[in-house]
N, C-alpha and C positions, 0 to 999 in steps of 0.2 A: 504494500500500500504506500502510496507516495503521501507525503506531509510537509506541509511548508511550516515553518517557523519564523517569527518575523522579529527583530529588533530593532528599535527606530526606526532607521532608513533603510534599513538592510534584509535582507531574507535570506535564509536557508532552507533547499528542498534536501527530505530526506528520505531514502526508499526503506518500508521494512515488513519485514514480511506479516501477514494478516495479524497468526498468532503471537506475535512478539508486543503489537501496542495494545496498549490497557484502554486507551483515550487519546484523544487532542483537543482543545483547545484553540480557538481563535479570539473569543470576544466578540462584542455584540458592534456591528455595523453603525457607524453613525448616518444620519444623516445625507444629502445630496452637498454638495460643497455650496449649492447657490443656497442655501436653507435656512443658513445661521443666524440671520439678519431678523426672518422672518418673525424664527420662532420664537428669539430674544422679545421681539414687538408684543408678537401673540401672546405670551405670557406675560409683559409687563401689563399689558391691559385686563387678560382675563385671569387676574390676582384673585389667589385663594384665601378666603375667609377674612378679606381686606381690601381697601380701596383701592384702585389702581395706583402707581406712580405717578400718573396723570393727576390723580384726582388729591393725592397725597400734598403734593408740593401746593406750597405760595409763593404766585410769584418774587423774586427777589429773592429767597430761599437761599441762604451758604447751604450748599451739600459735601459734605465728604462721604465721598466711596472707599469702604474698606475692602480691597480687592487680595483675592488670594491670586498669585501669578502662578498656578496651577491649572487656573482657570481654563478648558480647551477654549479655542479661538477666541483669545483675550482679545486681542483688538476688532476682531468685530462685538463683540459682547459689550466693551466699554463704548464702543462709538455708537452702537444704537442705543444704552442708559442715556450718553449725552445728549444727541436728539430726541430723546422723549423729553430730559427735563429742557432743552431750549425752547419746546413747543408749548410747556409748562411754565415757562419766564424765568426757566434758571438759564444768567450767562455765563461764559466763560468765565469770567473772572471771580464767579459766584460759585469755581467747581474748585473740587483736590480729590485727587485721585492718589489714594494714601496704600503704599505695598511695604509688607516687613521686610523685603528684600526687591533688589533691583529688577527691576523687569525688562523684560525682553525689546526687540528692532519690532514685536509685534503692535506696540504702542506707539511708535512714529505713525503720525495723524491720525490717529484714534480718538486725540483732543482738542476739543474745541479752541480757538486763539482766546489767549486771557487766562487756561484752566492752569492750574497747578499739581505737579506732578512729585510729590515726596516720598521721600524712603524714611522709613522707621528704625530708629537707634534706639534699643533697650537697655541702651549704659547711657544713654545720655541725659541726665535728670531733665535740663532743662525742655528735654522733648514730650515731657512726659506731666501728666496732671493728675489728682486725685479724686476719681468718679464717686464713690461707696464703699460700703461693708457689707462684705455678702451675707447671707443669715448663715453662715457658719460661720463669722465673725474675721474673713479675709477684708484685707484694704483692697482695691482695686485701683492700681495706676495705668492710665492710658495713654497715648499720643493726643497732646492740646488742640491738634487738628478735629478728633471728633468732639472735644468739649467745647471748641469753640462754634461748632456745628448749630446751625436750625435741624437739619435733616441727616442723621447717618444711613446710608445704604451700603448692608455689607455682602459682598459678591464671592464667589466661589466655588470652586467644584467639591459637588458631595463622590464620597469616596471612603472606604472603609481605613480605619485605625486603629492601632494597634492601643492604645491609650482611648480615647473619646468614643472608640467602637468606631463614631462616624465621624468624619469629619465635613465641613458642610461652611456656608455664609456664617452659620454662630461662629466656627473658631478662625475663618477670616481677622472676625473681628476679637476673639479673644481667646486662646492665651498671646496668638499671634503679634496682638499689638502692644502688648503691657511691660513693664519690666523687666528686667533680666533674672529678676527673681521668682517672677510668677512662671517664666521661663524655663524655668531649673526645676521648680514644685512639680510643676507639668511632665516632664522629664521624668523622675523620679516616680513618678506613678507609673510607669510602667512594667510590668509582668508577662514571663516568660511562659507561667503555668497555665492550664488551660482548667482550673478549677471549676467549681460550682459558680463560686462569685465572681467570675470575671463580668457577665454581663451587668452587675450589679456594682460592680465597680467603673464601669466604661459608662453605663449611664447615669447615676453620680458625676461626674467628668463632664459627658457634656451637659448634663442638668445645669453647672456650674457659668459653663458659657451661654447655654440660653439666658438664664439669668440676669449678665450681665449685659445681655443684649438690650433686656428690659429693662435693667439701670438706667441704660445711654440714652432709652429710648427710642431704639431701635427695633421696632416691630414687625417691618416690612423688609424681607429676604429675598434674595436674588441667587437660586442654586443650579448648578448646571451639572449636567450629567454625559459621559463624555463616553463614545463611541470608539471602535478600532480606530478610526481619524473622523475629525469632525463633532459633531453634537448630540448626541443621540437625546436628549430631553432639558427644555428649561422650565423650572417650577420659582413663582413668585406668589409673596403673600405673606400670611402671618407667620413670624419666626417659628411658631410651634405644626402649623398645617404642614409648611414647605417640610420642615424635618423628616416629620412621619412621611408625606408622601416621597419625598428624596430616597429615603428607606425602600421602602416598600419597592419602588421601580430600579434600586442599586444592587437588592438582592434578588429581583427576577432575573436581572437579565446579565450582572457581574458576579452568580455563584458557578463552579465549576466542583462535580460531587462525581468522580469517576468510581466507577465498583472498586476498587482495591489498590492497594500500593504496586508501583513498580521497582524494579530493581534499578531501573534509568532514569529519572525525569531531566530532560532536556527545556531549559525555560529558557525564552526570550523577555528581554525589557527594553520600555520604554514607548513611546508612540513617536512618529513622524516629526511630531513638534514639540517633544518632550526628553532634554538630551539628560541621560540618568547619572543620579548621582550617589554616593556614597547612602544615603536615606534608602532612593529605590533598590538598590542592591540588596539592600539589607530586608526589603521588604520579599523582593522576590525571592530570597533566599529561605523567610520564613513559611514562601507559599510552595515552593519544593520540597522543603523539609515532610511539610505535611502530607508530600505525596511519595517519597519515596519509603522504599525498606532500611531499616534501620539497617547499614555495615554497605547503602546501595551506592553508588552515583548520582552527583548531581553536576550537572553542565548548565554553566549561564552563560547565554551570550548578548552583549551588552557594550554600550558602549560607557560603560560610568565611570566616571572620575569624581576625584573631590582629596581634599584634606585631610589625615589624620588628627582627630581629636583626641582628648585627655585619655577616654578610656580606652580607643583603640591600641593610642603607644603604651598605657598601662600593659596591656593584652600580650602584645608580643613582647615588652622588657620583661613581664612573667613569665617568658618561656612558651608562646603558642596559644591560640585559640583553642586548638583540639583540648587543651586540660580542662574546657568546661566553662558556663556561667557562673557557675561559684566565684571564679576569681575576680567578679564585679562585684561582688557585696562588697559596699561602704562608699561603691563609683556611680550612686545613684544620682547624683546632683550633676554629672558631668553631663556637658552639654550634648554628646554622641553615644549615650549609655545604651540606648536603644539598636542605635547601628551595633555597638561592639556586642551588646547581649545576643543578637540575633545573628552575627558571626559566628560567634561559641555555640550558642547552639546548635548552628546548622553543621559544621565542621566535626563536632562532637557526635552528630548522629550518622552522619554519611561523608566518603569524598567528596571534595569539591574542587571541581575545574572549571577555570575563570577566564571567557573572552572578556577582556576589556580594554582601556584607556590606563588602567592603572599601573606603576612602575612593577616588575616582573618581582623585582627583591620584593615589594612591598606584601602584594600578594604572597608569596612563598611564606614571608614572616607571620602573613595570619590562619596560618598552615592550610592553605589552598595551592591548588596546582594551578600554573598558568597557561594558557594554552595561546597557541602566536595565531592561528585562522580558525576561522568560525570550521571552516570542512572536516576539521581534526575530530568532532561533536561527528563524524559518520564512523567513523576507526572505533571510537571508545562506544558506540551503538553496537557495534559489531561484538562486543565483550559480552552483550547482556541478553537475559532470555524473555525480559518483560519490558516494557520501555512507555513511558507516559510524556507526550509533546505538550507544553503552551507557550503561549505567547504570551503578552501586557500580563508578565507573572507577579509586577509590580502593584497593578491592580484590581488584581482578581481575587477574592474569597475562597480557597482552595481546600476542601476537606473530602476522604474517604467515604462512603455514603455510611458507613458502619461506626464510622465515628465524630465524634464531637468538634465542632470550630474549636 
C-alpha cells in the first residue's frame, strides 16, 4: 500500500505492504484557499450567543486584538477583523494588534494605515498593568494595551494542550499575555501522567483563562480551526459558547484512534505555513509515543528548530534523556519543562530518529538518532513488522482505541 506522509512543505511516499500498516493518518482538509475571507465574515456576523462584532463596537472604539500567531491564515483572519471594525467606525489608528511573540511576513498589509502593531514582553514591568484577583486569590498582570482598551478581541486557533486541555482565543489572551511569572505557574502545571485527574486539572486551567477573559471584559471570541492547509472552521461569540463549540468540532475531526500500537510510527510535523519548533516537536513526539510499542521506533520528520532551554541542557548535563522524566522534578518552573519532559518520555519508551533543522551533536545528546534524508524513514520501515503513518502529529489527538488520552 503506498502512503504519503507530509511535513510542512515536504512529503514523503512510502510503499508497505497491506499487513504491515496498522493506520495512517492525514488530517482533516481545510477549506478552498478563496474561503478564508468569507468565512472569517460569516462568523463574525453570525456570532454565537452574542452580538455580532458589528453590533459590539462604538464607533470611535480603541480595540486591541489579542492575537495568537498560531492562528492559520493570520493575515487574512486579521485583515477581514479590520474591515468589519472600519465598517463599524473603528480606524486605524483606533486598532493594536497585540502578539506575545513576533509575527510573521503574513501580516505585511493585513493593517489598516494608522493601526499599531506590538509585541508582548513578560519581563518588562513597565508593559504590563494590574487587571484583578482571580477567586483563587491570583493577581493578574496584563499588557496596558488591553487595559487601556474600550474593546479586547482575542483571536486564535483552538487546538489541543497538553496543560489547558485546549487551547483557544481564552489563552491568546491569557497566560499568553501576563507576566513572566504567570508564565512559569503555567508551565509548571504540566503532567506527564495520564491519571484520572488530568481532565480535571486541564479544565481548572483553562477555567482560569476564561475567567480572566471576563475580568478584561472580554466576552466576544474569535476561534479558528485549522485544516491540512487552510481553515477548516471559524467560531465567534460568547467566550464560553465559542469554547465548547471549538471542542466539540476539534475532537470530530482532529482525533486519530487507530486499533493498536505499532512497532513503527513514522510522524510528520508541521503545516505548509507553520515552520516547527522545539514546542511542536515535543508535541508530536508525545502523539507517537502514544502510538507506538513500548522498546518500538519512532521517526519524525520535520523541519524544527529552536533553542535549548534550562531544562533541556539540564537533561543532557545529566547524562541523556533516555534516564527518564524523573530527572525534571524540581525543573518545573523552567520555561521549556514541557518540551524536555516530553523528550524523556518519549526516548525513554521507544527509539527515536530525528529529521530535522537541529544541530546532529545536539540531537544525539538528547539520546535521539539523527537521520541526514527524510528517505532513510523507508530503510528503518523495512526493520519492522507493524508500522502506523501520520502527518500534522503536532496537532493531532492520538490514542489507541483501547486506551485512554
Amino acid at each position: 500500500m503506498r502512503v504519503e506522509v507530509n511535513f510542512r512543505d515536504q512529503s514523503l511516499e512510502l510503499e508497505l505492504p497491506d499487513e504491515q500498516l496498522v493506520a495512517a493518518w492525514g488530517g482533516p482538509s481545510g477549506k478552498a484557499p478563496e474561503a478564508p475571507a468569507e468565512m472569517v465574515r460569516a462568523a463574525l456576523e453570525a456570532s454565537r450567543d452574542y452580538p455580532s462584532l458589528r453590533q459590539s463596537i462604538v464607533p470611535g472604539d480603541r480595540v486591541a486584538i489579542a492575537l495568537d500567531p498560531e492562528t492559520p491564515d493570520l493575515g487574512t483572519v486579521v485583515a477581514t477583523i479590520a474591515e468589519t471594525l472600519r465598517m463599524a467606525g473603528v480606524d486605524g489608528e483606533s486598532l493594536t494588534v497585540l502578539l506575545p511573540s513576533k509575527g510573521g511576513p503574513e501580516l505585511v498589509g493585513a493593517l489598516p494605515p494608522g493601526a499599531t502593531l506590538a509585541v508582548h514582553d513578560p519581563d518588562d514591568r513597565a508593559q504590563l498593568a494590574y487587571l484583578a484577583t482571580t477567586k483563587e486569590g491570583r493577581r493578574i498582570y496584563l499588557n496596558k494595551h488591553l487595559a487601556d482598551a474600550d474593546f479586547v478581541l482575542p483571536v486564535g486557533r483552538i487546538g489541543f494542550d497538553a496543560i489547558l486541555g485546549y487551547r483557544g482565543p481564552w489563552s491568546a489572551l491569557f497566560p499568553a499575555l501576563s507576566d513572566r511569572e504567570a508564565l512559569r505557574i503555567n508551565a509548571s502545571r504540566f503532567r506527564v501522567d495520564d491519571d484520572a485527574h488530568q481532565e480535571k486539572r486541564t479544565r481548572a486551567n483553562r477555567g482560569e483563562s476564561l475567567e480572566v477573559s471576563w475580568l478584561v471584559g472580554s466576552q466576544l471570541h474569535v476561534g479558528v480551526i485549522a485544516g491540512t492547509s487552510g481553515i477548516l472552521d471559524v467560531i465567534s461569540g460568547r467566550d464560553s459558547s465559542v469554547c465548547d463549540r471549538g471542542i466539540a468540532v476539534l475532537d470530530e475531526h482532529w482525533t486519530f484512534r487507530p486499533e493498536s500500537r505499532a512497532e513503527i510510527v513514522v510522524a510528520g510535523l508541521g503545516r505548509p505555513d507553520a515552520r516547527p519548533s522545539l514546542e511542536s516537536l515535543a508535541e508530536g513526539l508525545a502523539t507517537a509515543t502514544r502510538l507506538v510499542q513500548n522498546g518500538g521506533k519512532i521517526i519524525i520528520l520535520s523541519n524544527a528548530t529552536g533553542a535549548v532551554g534550562p531544562a533541556l541542557r539540564y537533561l543532557i548535563d545529566a547524562g541523556g534523556a533516555e534516564r527518564g522524566e524523573s530527572l525534571l522534578r524540581g525543573r518545573e518552573m523552567d520555561d521549556d519543562f514541557q518540551v524536555a519532559s516530553r523528550i524523556a518520555q518519549a526516548v525513554a519508551w521507544a527509539d527515536v530518529f530525528l529529521y530535522s533543522e537541529l544541530p546532529r551533536d545536539l540531537v544525539e545528546e538528547l539520546s535521539m538518532t539523527p537521520i541526514e534524508k527524510p528517505e532513510q524513514a523507508r530503510r528503518l520501515l523495512a526493520q519492522g513488522r507493524s508500522a502506523t503513518i501520520l502527518s500534522l502529529a503536532d496537532w493531532t489527538r492520538a490514542c489507541v482505541r483501547d486506551e485512554e488520552y
